[in-house]
N, C-alpha and C positions, 0 to 999 in steps of 0.2 A: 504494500500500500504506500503509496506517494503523498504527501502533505506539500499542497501549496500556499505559500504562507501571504495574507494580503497584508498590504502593510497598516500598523496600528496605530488608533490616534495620537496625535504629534503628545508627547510627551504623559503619554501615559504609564502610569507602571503599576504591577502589577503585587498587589501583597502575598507573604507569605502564608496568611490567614485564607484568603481567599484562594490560592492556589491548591489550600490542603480540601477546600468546597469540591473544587474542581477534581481532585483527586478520589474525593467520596462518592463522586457523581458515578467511578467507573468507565471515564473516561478511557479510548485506546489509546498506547500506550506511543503513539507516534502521536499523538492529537497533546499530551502530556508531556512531552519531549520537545514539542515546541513552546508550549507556557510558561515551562520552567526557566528559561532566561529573561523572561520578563519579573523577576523577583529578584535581580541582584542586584540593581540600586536603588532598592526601597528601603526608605527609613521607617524604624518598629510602629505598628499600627498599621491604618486603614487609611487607604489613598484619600485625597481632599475627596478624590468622584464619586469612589465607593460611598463616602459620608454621607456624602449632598443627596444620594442618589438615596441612602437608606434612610434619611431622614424624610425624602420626600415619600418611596412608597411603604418602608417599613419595613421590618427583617423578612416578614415573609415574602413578601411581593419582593422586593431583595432577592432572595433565595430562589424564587421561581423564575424569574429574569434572567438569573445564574443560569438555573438551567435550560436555558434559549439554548445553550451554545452545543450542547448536548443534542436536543431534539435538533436543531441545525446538519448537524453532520452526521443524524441516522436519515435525516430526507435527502440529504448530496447522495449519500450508497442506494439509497430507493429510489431514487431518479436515475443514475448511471450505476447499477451494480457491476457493470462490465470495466468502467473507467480504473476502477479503484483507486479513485483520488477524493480525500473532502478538501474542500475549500471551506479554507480556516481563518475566520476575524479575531481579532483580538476582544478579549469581552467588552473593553469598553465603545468597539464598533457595532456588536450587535445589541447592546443595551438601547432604549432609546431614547431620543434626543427629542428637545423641543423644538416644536416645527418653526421653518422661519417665516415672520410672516410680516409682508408687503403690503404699503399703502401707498394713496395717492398724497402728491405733494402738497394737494390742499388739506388732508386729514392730518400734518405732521403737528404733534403738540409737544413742545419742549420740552414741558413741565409735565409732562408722561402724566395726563389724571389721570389717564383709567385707573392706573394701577397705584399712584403714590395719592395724589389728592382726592381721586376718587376713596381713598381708604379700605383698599380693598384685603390686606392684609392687617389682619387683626395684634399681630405683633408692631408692626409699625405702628396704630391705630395709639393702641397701649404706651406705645416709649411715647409719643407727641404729648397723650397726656400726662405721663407720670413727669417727663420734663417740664410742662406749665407749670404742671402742681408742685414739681419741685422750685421751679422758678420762683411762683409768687411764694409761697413760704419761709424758704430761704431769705428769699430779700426781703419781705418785710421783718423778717424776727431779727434777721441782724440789722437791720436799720433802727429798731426799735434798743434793743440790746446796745448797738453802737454809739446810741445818742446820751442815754444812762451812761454808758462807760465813757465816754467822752466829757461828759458835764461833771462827773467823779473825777477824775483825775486834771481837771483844766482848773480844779477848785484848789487853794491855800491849804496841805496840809505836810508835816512831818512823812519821809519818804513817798513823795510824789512821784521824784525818777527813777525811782524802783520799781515803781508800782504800773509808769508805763513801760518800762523795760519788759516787766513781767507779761506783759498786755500782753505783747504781739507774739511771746515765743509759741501758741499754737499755727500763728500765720506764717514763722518763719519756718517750722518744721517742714519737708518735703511732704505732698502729697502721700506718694505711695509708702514713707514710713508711716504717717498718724494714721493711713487707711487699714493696714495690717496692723496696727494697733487697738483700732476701734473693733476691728476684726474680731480679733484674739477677747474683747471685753465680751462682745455679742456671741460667742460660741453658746451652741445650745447644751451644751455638758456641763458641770459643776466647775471644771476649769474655766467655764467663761467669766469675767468678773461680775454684769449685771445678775447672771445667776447663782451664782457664789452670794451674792446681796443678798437674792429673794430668797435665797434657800436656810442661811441666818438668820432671819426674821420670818420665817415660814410663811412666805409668800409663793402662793404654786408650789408647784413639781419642783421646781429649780432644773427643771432641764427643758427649756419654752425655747425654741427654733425661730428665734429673731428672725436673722436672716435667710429662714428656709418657706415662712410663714406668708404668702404676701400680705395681711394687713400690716403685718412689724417691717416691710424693708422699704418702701415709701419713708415711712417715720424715722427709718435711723437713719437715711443718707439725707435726708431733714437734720437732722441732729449733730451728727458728723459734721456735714458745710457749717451748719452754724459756728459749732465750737471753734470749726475752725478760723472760718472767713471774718466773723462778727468783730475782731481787731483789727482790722485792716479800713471797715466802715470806722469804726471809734477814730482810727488814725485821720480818715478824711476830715469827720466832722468836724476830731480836736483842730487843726488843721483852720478851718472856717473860723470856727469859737476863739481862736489866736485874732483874727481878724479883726472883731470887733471891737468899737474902738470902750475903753472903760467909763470915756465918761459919759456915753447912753447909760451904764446903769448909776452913774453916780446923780444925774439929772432924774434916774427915775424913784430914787433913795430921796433925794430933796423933795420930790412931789408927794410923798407918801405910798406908792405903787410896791404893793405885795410883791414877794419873788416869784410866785407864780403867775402875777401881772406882766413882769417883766419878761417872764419866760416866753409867755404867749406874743407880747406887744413888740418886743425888741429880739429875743433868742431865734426864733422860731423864725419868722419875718428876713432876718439878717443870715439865717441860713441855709435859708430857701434855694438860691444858684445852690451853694456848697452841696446839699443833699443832690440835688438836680443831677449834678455831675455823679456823685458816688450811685447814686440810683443808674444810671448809665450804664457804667465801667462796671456794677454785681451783676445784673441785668443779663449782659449781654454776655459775660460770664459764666453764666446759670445754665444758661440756656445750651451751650455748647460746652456743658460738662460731659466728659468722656471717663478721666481720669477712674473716678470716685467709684463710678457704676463698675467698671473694668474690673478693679482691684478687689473691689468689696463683693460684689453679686454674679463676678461673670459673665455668663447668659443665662442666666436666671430673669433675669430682666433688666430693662437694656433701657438708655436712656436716646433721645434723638440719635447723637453720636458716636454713640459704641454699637448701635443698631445700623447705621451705616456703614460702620467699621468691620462687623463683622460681615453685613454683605460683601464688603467689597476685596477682605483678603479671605475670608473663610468660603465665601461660597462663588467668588469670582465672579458677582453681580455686577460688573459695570456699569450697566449704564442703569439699574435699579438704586445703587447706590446713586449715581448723578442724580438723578433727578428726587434722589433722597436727601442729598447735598445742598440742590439746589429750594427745598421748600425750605429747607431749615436756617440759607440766606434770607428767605422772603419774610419769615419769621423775624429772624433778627431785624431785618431792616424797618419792619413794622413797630415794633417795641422804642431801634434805636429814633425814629422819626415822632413816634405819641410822645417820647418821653423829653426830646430836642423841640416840640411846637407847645408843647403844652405846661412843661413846668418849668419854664423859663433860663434855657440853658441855649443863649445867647450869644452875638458875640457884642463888641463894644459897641458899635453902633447901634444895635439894637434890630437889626435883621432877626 
């Protein structure tokens, strides 16, 4: 028997997992003799294709796929029993592919709705709002957090410049260290530290799956950005609150105007641009978190842009990503324009 071998898709290769499939099948042993060099520069595990492929129809549907290549080359000897040759694909040839499909130059949409704005993936659908919702949360609680820690430390007291030194060391730490950090608190075992807490004070089980739960992993990478970020807003505000000049409050000391007159008629008033700007620069921040979701949740769930990310190196979505890319520009640019017309972040002339 003769094997002609067709050539296989450009840069495919073939696992050692899936080769022993192909070996169970009872494949002939020239059909076997050709596969086996497609496993010697695979690294340990399951090809990106294999993945994509068994994610989309599932181990079984997987496995019966597999055996395409089988029934394949018992119809090549049933159609030419006389030849004695199969013609042989590589499995990622007869696996199948999504069909391509052509349109007219006036249906071309850039912004691909069907499939991105239309929302028709319900993972995408999920990361756009867990990113809103992490947006607004985030930036209001560190704004709120920031402007407290800011009007604390802008005040006259014994160790002041310790106390903002202290401030910022969760802002200055790296990402990915405080992420694996917070990590390690969140473990749903008694080693985790929040459970370690509850389980001394007989709170629950002590073994509650933060991050494996979804009502708890919204909330902790809420918590997480706060702790972290919330000095960095303090640092803007303090920052404006340097600005003001002291003798507003000392005219408002002579008129009799409570501190929280003051706070409201002059504080607040005067730092109006200053927030304007730090609302901005969190904002737009927020929104294009990748980092936090990455380290902390993996694909467990995915914020805009680790949903992106991982289309575009894990499953070689191009142009799904693009136009994943591109709403998540149209976003930002939304946000950075309401928050540049409408709360007063100007420039000198007043454009």
């Amino acid at each position: 028997m003769t094997i002609r071998k067709l050539p296989p898709r450009e840069n495919f290769t073939m696992t050692q997992e899936s080769f022993k499939k192909f070996q169970a099948q009872g494949l002939p042993e020239e059909v076997l003799t050709q596969l086996e060099p497609l496993t010697d520069k695979v690294h340990k595990g399951q090809s990106r294709f294999e993945k994509a492929l068994k994610k989309a129809l599932g181990e079984d549907g997987l496995n019966a796929h597999l055996q395409t290549l089988l029934t394949y080359s018992e119809r090549s000897i049933e159609r030419d029993p006389d030849s004695r040759e199969i013609k042989y694909e590589s499995a990622a040839r007869i696996l199948p592919r999504k069909p391509v499909r052509y349109r007219e130059a006036g249906q071309f949409n850039f912004l691909g709705s069907r499939y991105v704005i239309g929302a028709r993936d319900p993972d995408f659908i999920l990361s756009i709002k867990d990113t809103l919702a992490f947006t607004i949360w985030t930036v209001a609680l560190e704004t709120i957090f920031g402007l407290i820690f800011a009007l604390i430390v802008n005040a006259n007291f014994p160790g002041r410049s310790a106390m903002r030194a202290l401030m910022l060391v969760p802002w200055a730490i790296p990402t990915a260290i405080s992420s694996r950090a917070w990590q390690w608190m969140f473990q749903s075992t008694r080693s985790g530290l929040f459970n370690t807490i509850a389980d001394m004070f007989g709170l629950g089980s002590g073994q509650t799956a933060f991050l494996q739960l979804e009502a708890w992993q919204l909330p902790a990478m809420i918590a997480i950005d706060v702790w972290k970020t919330t000095p960095f807003m303090a640092l803007l505000i303090l920052a404006g609150l340097q600005l003001i000049p002291a003798s507003m409050y000392e005219a408002a000391d002579v008129d009799g105007a409570s501190k929280w007159r003051q706070f409201r008629s002059i504080t607040l008033p005067m730092l109006k641009p200053t927030i304007a700007v730090a609302l901005v620069f969190r904002t737009l921040d927020a929104l294009r978190v990748f980092d936090l979701f990455q380290i902390v949740l993996g694909q467990s769930r995915y914020s805009m842009g680790s949903f992106i990310y991982y289309q575009l190196i894990n499953n070689r979505a191009t142009g799904y990503s693009s136009a994943g890319g591109v709403l998540m520009f149209v976003v930002l640019f939304a946000f950075a324009f309401f928050y540049i017309k409408f709360l007063g972040v100007q420039s000198e002339e007043g454009d």
